[in-house]
N, C-alpha and C positions, 0 to 999 in steps of 0.2 A: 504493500500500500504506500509505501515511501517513495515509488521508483514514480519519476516526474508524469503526470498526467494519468494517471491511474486514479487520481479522484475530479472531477470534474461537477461543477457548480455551475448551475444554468438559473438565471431570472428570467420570468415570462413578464413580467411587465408590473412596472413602478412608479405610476402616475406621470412617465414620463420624462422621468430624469434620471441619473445614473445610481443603478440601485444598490443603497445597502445590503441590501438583501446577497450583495455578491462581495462587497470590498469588506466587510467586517470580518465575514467568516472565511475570507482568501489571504486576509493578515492573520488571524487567530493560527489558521492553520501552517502558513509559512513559518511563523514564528514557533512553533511545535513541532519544525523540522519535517513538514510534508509538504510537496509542489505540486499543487492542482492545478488543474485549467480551468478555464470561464468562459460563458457565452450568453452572450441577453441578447435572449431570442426577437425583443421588442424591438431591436434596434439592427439584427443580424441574422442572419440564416443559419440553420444548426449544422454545426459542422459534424459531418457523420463519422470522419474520421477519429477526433476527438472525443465521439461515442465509443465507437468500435476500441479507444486505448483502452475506454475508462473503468476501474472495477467495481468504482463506488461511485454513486450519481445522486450528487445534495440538486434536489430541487425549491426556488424560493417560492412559497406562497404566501405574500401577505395579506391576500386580501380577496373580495371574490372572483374578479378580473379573472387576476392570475394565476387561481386554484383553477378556473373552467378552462384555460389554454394547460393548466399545468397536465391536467387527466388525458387530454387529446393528443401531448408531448409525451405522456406516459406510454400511451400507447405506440407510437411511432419508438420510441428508445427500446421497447421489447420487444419490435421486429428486428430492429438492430444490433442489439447487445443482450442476447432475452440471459445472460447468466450476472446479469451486473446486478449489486446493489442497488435499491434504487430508497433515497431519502428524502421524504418534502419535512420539508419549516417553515417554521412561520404561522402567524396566529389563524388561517385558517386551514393547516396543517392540524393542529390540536382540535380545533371546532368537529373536523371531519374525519376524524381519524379511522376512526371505524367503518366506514366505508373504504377510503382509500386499502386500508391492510384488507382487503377484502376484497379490492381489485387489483394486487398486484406491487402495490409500493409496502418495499418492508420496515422501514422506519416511519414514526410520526414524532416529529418533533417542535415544539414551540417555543414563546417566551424568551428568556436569553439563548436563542439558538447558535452563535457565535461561540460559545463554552461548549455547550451543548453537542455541537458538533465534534470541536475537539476530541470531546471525550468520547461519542462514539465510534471516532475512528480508529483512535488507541485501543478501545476495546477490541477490534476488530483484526488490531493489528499484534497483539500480545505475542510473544514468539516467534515474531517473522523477523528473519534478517533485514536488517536496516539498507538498503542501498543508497550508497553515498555519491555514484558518480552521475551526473546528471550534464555528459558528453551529448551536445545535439538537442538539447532543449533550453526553450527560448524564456523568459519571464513571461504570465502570461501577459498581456498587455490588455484593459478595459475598453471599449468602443470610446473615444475621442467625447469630450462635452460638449462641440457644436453639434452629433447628429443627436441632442436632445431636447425636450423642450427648452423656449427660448424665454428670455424675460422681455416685456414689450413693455411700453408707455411714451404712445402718443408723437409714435416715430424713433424714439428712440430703443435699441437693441443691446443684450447685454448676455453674453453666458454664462448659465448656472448652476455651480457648484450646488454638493447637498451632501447635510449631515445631519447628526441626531444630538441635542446634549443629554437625551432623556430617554430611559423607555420605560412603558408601561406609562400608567395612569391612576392619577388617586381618585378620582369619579369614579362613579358607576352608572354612569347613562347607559337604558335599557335596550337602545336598540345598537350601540357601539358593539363590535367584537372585542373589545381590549378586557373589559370586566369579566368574560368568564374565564380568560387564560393570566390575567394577574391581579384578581380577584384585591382591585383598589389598590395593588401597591405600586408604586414607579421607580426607577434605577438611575442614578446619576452615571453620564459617560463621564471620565476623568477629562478636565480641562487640556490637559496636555494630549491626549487620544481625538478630541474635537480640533483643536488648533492644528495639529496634525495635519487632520485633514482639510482642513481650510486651505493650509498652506501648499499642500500639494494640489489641490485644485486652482490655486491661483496660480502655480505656475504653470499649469496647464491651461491657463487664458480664462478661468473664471473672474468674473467682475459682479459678479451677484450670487447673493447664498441664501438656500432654500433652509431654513431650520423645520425638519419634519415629524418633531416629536409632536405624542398624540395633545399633548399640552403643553407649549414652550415655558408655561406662567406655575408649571406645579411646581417648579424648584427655582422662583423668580431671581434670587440673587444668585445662583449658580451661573444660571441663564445672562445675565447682567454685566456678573465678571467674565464670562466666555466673551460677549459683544465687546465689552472696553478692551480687550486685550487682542481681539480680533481687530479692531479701531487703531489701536496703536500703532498697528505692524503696516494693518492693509487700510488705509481712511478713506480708499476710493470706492471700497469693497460695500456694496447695499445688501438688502436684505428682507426674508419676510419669516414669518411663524405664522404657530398657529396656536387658537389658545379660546378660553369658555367668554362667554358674554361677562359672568358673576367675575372674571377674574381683570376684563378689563377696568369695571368698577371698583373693585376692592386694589388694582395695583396702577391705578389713574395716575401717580404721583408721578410713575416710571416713563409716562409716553414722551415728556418731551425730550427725555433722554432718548429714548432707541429714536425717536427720530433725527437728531443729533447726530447719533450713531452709523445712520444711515439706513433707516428700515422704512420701507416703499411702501408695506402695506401689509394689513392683517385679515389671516384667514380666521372668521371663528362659525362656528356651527348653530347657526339661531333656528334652523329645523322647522319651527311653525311660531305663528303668533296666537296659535287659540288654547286659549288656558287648560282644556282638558286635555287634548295632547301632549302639551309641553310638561303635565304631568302624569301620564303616563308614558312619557320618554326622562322622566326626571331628570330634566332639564338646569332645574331650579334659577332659571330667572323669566320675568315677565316681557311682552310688548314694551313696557316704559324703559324696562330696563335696557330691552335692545336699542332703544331711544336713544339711552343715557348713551351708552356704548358708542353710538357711531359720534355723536359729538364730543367726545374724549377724544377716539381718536382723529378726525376729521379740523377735532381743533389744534392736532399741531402739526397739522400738513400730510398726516399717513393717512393710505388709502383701509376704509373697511369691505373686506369683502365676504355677506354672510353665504355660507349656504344654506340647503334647505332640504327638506324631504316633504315634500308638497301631497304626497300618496298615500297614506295610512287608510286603515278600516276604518278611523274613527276623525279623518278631517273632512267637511261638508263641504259641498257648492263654493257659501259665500267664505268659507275660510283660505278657500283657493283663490279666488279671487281679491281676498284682503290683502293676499301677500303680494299681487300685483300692482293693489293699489298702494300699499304699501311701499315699494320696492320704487313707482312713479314718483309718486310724493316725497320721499327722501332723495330722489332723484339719484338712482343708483343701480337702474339701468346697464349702464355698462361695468359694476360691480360685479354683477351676476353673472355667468356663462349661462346662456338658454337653455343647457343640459340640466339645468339643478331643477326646473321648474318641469324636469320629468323623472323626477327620483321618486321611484318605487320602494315602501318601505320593504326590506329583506331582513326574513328573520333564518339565521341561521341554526342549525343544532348547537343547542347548549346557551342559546340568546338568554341572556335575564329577561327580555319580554315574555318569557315563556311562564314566569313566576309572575307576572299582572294578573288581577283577576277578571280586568277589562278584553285580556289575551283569549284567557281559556273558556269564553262566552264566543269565543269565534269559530266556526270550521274550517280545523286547520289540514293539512295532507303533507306531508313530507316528502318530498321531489327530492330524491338520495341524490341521483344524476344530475342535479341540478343545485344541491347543496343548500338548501333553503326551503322553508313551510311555503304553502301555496295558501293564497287568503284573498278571497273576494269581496269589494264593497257592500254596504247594504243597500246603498245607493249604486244602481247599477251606469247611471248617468257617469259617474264618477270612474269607473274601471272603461268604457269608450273615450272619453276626456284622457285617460293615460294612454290609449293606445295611440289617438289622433294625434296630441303632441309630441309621443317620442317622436314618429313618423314626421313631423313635421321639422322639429328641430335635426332630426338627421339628416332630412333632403335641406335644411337651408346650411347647415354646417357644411355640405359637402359641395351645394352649391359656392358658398363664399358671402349669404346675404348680412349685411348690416344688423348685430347684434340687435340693435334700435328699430328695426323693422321687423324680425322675428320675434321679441319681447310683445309688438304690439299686436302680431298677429295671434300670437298663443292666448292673449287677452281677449281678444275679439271673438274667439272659439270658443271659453270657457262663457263668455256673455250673452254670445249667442245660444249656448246652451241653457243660461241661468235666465234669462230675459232682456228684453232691451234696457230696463231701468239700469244695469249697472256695463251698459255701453262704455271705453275706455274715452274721455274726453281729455287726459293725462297733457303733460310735456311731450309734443314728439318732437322738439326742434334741437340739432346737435348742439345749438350755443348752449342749450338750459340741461343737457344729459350730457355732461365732458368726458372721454375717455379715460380709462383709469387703470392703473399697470395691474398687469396679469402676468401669467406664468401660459405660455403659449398652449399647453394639454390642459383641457377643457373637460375629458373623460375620466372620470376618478371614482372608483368603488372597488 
């Protein structure tokens, strides 16, 4: 298992940028004295050859994306190498495990997978002659950080680095996957392992950096001192996180520092404005609060950008449309990717939703092959409303239409289904809805 490329680490897809999911566990293991190879399938074609080495095959799933490409990969590797190891991780590795061990993949691993891995490869390797000469093999090298997503704002272009200073999560929000596999706890990365990476990504032409923990703000002055010492070295270097509504209120003191610092804009998860959902997704902040939030941040020049899960069994008509008008009236339109306003709630095996007692009044089916319960509105209006705009948001994404004119169109469907009284008569003029920096991948689940 020592001899170079004999274990081999494949990402199927990272929201778009270069994934942890392959440089943590490709250091962890170097430094253990094993030479793996790599390939992110998202970005590259699988190299069969590098199948055909490999004995042990870590596959990354973090998430549902890229557990559904990971299974399809699964299958194409056991025509190839059908005697290989094969390992997925990552937290929807643990959600699924018993199905995956059930088609075929012999490890399930999650959580700190970077140790994790380690350690099962040692085990694997207990007794085997060490090979030390590693004649004819190359470092593996990572895909380049231009072919990945870009950072935009308003004509201007920037590429972006990505790293973690945290894992895990101290929330428990019900429809997250993070709370069944680290059941509210989170992990500081060591300052000097984050800066690290910073620094190698900036010499590789990063000029912006994605912080992708599930909460930048659970370990705030950790967080803090990473940005000022990242500022010292690299002051050109921008920035974004991501982080709860309750935490931009509770750490308000900090914005006009990160923006100082150079942070472009914040991602945080505001999910719905209607008070029943938001508590049974345990959310724990209100509409006012999302209020408060973006004038915090808004007031010292950083972009907010919320998401949403607009599709639940228990959000209505006008609650879909509030988020529109919503979204108009705060004029934040281009805040939003027009994908968000088709996120279908997904409960996976093992969801804490599964413990609401608002849940288990639903008829629910578990789609193994599909990794997620099946759940129809009660309102049947409402599950044609989700199929009309995915479909609509994917022919205008692919056409190229103006954010600004699909936002208004998706409006106009959902009103025409509700009635003419809540017709959109909103801002549609670009002076009053201004551009606002994004991360160029738009597709994230």
């Amino acid at each position: 298992m020592h001899a170079p490329g004999t274990i081999l680490l494949i990402s199927c897809y990272e929201l778009g940028h270069r994934p942890s999911g392959l440089t943590r566990p490709l250091r962890a293991l170097e430094t253990a004295g094993f030479a793996p190879d790599v390939i992110d399938i998202a970005v590259e074609p699988l190299d069969v050859e590098k199948v055909k080495r490999a004995r042990f095959i870590g596959i990354s799933v973090p998430m549902h994306t890229a557990l559904r490409l990971g299974v399809h990969l699964l299958h194409r590797i056991q025509q190839i190498k059908s005697d290989a190891l094969i390992c997925m991780y990552g937290l929807y590795a643990t959600l699924n495990a018993d199905y995956l061990l059930s088609h075929g993949v012999d490890f399930c691993i999650g959580g700190e997978a970077s140790m994790l891995l380690v350690e099962l490869v040692q085990s694997l390797v207990e007794g085997e002659q060490i090979e030390t000469q590693k004649t004819g093999f190359h470092t593996p090298k990572l895909p380049p950080l231009e072919v990945y997503a870009q950072f935009e704002d308003n004509g201007e272009t920037r590429t972006v680095g990505y790293t973690e200073t945290t894992h895990g999560c101290k929330h428990l929000c019900t429809h997250c996957p993070i709370p069944p596999v680290y059941n509210g706890k989170f992990f500081v990365v060591q300052p000097g392992t984050v800066l690290a990476e910073v620094q190698e990504q900036a010499a590789q032409g990063a000029t912006h950096i994605t912080f992708g923990d599930p909460d930048f703000l659970n370990g705030p002055m950790h967080g803090l001192r990473i940005l000022r010492a990242m500022h010292e070295v690299h002051p050109n270097l921008t920035f974004d996180f991501t982080t709860k509504v309750e935490h931009i209120l509770k750490h308000r003191k900090h914005f006009p520092e990160f923006a100082q610092l150079g942070c472009r804009f914040v991602i945080s998860a505001v999910e719905s404005l209607s008070d029943r959902v938001l508590t049974i997704l345990e959310k724990h902040h209100t509409r006012a609060d999302v209020e408060a939030a973006i004038d915090i941040v808004h007031g010292t020049g950083i972009a907010l950008r919320p998401t949403w899960v607009p599709f639940t069994p228990w959000t209505t008509l006008d609650d879909y449309l509030e988020i529109l008008q919503f979204v108009d009236t705060h004029r934040l339109v281009y805040h939003v990717d027009p994908v968000q306003y088709a996120v279908r709630l997904l409960v996976p095996p093992g969801s804490y939703l599964l413990n609401r007692p608002e849940t288990k009044t639903l008829s629910l089916t578990l789609d193994e092959a599909a990794f997620s319960y099946t759940w129809a509105h009660p309102d049947a209006r409402m599950d044609e409303l989700h199929k009309t705009v995915s479909a609509l948001v994917e022919n205008d994404a692919r056409a190229g239409v103006d954010t600004l004119e699909t936002f208004y169109r998706i409006w106009s469907l959902a009103a025409d289904m509700h009635g003419s009284r809540h017709t959109p008569l909103g801002f549609r003029s670009k002076e009053v809805h201004q551009p606002a920096p994004r991360i160029t991948e738009a597709w994230f689940c």
